[in-house]
C-alpha positions in Angstrom: 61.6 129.2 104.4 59.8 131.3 107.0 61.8 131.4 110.1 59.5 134.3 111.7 57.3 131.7 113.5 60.2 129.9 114.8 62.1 132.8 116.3 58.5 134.3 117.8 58.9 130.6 119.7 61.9 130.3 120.7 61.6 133.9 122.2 58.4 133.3 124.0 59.7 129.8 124.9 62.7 131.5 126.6 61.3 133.7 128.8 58.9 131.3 129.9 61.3 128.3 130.7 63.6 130.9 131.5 60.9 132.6 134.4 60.3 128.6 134.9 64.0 127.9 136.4 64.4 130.5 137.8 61.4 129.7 140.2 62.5 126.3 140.4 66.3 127.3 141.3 64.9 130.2 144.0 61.9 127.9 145.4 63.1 124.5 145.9 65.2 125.0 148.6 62.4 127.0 149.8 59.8 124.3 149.2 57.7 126.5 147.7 57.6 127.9 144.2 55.6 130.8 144.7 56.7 133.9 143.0 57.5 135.7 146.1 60.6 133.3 146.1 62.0 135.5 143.8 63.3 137.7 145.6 65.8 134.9 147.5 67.4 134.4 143.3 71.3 134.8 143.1 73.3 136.1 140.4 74.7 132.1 139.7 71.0 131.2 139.5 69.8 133.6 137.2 72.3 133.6 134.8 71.8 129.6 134.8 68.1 129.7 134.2 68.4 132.3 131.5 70.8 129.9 129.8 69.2 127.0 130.4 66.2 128.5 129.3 67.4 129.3 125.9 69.2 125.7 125.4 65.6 123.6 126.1 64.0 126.2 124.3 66.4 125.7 121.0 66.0 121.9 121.8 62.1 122.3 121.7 62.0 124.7 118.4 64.8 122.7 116.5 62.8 119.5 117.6 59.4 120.8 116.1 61.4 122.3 112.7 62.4 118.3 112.0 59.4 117.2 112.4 57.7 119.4 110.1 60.4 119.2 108.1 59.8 115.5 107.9 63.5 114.9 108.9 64.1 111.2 110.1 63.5 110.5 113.8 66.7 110.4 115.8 67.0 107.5 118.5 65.4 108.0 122.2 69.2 107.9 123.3 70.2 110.8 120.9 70.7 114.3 121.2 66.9 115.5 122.4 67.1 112.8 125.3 70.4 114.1 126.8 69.5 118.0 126.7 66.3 116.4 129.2 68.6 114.6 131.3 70.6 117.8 131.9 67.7 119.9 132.6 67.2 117.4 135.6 70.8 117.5 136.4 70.7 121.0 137.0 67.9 121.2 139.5 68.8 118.2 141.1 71.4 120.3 143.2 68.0 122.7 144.5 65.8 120.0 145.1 68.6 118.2 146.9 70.3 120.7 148.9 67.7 122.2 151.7 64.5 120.0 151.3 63.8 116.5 152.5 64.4 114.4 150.0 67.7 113.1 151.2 67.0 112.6 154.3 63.7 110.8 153.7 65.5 108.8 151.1 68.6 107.9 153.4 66.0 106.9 156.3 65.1 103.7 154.1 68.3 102.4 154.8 69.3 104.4 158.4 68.0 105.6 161.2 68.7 107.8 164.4 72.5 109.7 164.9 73.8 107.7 161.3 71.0 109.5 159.4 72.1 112.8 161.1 75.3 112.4 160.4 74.6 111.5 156.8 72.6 113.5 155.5 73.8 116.8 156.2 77.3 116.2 155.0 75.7 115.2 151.6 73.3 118.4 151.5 76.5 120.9 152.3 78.0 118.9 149.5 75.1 119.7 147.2 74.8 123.3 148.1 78.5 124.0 148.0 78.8 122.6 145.0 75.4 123.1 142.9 77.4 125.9 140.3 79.1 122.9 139.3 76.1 121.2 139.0 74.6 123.9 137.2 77.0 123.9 134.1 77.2 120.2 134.1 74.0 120.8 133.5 74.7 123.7 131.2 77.0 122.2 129.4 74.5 118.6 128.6 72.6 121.0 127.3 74.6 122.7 125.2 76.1 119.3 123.7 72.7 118.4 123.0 71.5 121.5 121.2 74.8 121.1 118.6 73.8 117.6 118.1 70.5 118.5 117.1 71.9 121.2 114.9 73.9 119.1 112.8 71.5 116.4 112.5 69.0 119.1 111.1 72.1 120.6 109.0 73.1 117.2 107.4 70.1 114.5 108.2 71.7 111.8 105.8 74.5 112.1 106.9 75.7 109.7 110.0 79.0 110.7 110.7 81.1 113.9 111.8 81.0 116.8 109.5 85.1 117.1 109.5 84.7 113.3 108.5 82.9 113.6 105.1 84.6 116.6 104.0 88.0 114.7 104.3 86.8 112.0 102.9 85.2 113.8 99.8 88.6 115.5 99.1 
């Protein structure tokens, strides 16, 4: 089997989901995801989108060996679907924290001195809190990468792995 092709992806897929979050992560708050917004990056974000950037890379590569490994499809609510899920998760505490989305969202249902006194609480919620939201995220990912790797290991096989080998002893 020829995995050259496959890691040339997955390295180029990286760096360029990687570069992608990192924008995101920087720029969101900013409203803006011009590269200039770089420079406004933390350490917590950059590690994230480097890691993130590998997991939906691994998910993308692993998802094109199966298919062209004819392996058989795996359910919209398997493991590709969550690792898509948690790449929202994780920049739902940038696009939440600093732009207008909550308070344009909480103005459906308030207006005046309650949506003041709403909204901000939940935004300082966000931003205090969007490491932990990061690897939630992270960690979706992650989950979703091994579940892909053992359906790819063991395709006919529905249960765990610790499973069958007990049972075959």
């Amino acid at each position: 089997m020829c995995r050259g092709p496959y890691l040339a992806a997955m390295v180029t897929l990286s760096g360029g989901i990687g570069f992608g979050y990192a924008l995101l992560l920087a720029g969101l708050p900013l409203q803006t995801l011009q590269p200039w917004v770089l420079q406004f990056l933390t350490l917590e974000q950059a590690v994230f989108a480097m890691i993130m950037g590998v997991l939906i890379s691994l998910v993308i590569v692993l998802s094109i060996f199966s298919f062209v490994r004819r392996l058989p499809r795996v359910s919209p609510s398997g493991p590709g679907a969550r690792s898509w899920v948690s790449a929202l998760v994780g920049l739902a505490s940038s696009a939440l924290c600093c732009t207008p989305v909550v308070p344009a969202l909480l103005a459906l249902f308030l207006s005046g001195a309650s949506l003041v006194s709403v909204s901000a609480p939940i935004q300082y919620y966000l931003g205090t809190y969007a490491v932990v939201l990061y690897a939630a995220a992270t960690l979706g990912m992650a989950w979703s990468v091994r579940g892909l790797a053992r359906r790819i290991s063991c395709p006919e096989c529905s249960g765990p792995i610790e499973a069958r080998t007990r049972a075959s002893d």
